[in-house]
C-alpha positions, -999 to 999 in steps of 0.1 A, spaced: -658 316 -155 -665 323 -119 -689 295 -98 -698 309 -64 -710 284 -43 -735 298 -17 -739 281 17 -772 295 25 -795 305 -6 -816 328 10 -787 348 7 -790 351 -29 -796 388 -30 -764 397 -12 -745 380 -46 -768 394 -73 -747 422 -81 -722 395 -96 -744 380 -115 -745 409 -137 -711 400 -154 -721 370 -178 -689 352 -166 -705 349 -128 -729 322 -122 -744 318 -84 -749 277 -70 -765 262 -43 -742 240 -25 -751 203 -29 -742 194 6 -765 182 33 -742 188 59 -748 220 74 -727 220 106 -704 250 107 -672 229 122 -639 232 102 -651 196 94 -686 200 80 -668 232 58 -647 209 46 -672 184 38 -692 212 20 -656 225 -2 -655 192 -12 -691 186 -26 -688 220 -40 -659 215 -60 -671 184 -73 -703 204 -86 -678 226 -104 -656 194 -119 -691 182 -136 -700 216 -143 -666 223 -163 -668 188 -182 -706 200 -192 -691 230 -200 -659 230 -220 -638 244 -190 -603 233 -193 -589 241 -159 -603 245 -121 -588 263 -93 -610 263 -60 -602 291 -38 -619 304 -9 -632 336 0 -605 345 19 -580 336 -6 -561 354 -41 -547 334 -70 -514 358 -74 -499 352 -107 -491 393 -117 -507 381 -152 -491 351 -158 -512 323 -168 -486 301 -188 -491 273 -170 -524 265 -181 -508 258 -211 -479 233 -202 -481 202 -221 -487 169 -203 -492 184 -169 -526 176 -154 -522 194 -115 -503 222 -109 -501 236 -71 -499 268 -57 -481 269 -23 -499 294 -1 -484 327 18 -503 339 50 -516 377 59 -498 386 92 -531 400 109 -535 435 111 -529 457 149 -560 475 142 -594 470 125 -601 468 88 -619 480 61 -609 458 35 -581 430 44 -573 422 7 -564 460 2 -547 466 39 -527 434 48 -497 436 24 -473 415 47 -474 374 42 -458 353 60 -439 330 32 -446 294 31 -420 269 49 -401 294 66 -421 298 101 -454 285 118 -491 289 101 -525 300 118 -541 278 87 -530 254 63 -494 254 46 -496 227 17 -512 252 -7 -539 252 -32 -537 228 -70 -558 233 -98 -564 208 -120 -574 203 -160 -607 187 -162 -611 157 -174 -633 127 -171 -628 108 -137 -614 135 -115 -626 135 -79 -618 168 -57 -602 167 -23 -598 193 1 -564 208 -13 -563 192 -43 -575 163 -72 -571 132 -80 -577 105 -107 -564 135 -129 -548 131 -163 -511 139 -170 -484 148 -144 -485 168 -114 -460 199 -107 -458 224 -74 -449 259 -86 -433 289 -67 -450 313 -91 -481 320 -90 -490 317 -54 -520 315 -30 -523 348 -6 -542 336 21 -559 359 49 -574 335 74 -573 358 104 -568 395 89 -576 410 124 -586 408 162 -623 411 152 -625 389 126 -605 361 142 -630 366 173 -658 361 147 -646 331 127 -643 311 158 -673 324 174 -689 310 144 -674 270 144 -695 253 163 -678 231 191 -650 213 175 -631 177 183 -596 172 184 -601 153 151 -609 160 112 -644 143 108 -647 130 149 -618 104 133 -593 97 160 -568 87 134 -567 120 120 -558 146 148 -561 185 140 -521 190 137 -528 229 133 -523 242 167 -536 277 160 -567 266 153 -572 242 191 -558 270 209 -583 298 191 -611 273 201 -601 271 235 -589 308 242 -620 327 228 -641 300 246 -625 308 279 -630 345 271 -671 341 263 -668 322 293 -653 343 320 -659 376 297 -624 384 300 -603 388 269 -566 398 280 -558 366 276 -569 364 241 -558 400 230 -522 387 240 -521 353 220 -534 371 192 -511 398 193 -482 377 191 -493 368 155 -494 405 147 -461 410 156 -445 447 161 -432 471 135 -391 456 150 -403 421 145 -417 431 109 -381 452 98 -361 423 113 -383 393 97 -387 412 64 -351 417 60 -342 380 71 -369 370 44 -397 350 66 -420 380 53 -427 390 22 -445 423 9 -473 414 -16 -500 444 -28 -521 425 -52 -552 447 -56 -527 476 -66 -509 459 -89 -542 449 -102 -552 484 -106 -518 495 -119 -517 473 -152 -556 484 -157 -543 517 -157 -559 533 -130 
């Protein structure tokens, strides 16, 4: 079963085309906080995912995995470990789309190149995604659950492909779209934004509206595109990996 959780419900017509599989199902999300910071999303993942926790107790739904819509569960067809006895939480570490040097059509089809989890710096998060098997009690955080039953394992395989930035455009977009952000998860000085991509995004593209000069920003961004030596060289020393989900997808359909 699929839950999408819309934002804004006067977009319902955009999703409708979902709906028509009988496994879809379209919600409003229960948030009141409508602020588009990286905190008030956060704030609006978490009610969401609560929503689906009650939803899959009402439901008979055995296991939840929240992921974004910039985000693939990757498991090549292996599902075995819904079925491990006695675990309750099972994370996914995540691997990151290096952006794209030009403009895409579709970023889940185009990037194929991750950078792999642990072995070099992030634009986004890097302590993956967990799903968890729903039972009564369980309350959804950001990344993960707790107040879950049974134990709790990180896995290798399957894995999270993430693609927060997939190209200059979209990057520009993403942050042209946060409002004005602190230096701290939920205005909390106790809880500083430790992902430096995202302070300097905020402040580069800023600058560039600004002064309407972009150089500046082209450059930094470019850096995280890296050229076809620093691909070759990285993929060979292993801090990329190659991943092609969509056409494996298609491949064990048969098409």
């Amino acid at each position: 079963m699929v839950l999408i959780f819309m934002d804004d419900p006067t977009q319902r017509n955009m999703f409708a085309p979902f709906t028509e599989h009988d496994r879809v199902l379209l919600l409003e999300g229960p948030s009141d906080r409508s602020d588009m910071t990286p905190s008030g999303i956060m704030n609006r993942i978490m009610a969401n995912t609560q929503t689906a926790v009650s939803y899959a107790l009402d439901n008979g739904i055995s296991w939840l995995l929240p992921v974004d819509s910039d985000e693939i569960l990757y498991d090549g067809g292996d599902h075995s470990w819904q079925s491990w006895e006695g675990v309750g939480h099972v994370t996914f570490m995540n691997h990151e789309a290096v952006p794209a040097s030009q403009e895409l059509t579709n970023c889940f089809t185009e990037c194929t190149l991750f950078r792999v989890n642990g072995r070099t710096e992030f634009m986004a998060y890097g302590n993956g995604k967990s799903a968890v098997r729903v039972t009564s009690g369980v309350r959804a955080g950001i990344h993960d659950f707790v107040d879950y039953d049974g134990e709790h394992r990180t896995v290798a395989h399957p894995v999270i492909l993430h693609y927060p930035n997939p190209s200059f455009d979209s990057w520009v977009a993403k942050f042209g779209n946060y409002s004005n952000f602190s230096d701290f998860w939920w205005d909390n000085p106790d809880a500083p934004v430790q992902i430096q991509f995202m302070l300097r995004s905020r402040d580069l593209l800023r600058a560039a509206r600004d002064n309407d000069n972009w150089d500046e920003a082209r450059d930094y961004f470019a850096t995280w595109s890296l050229d076809n030596t620093a691909r070759e060289h990285l993929l060979q020393t292993e801090v990329l990996r190659r991943y092609d989900p969509m056409a494996e997808l298609l491949e064990r359909s048969g098409h």
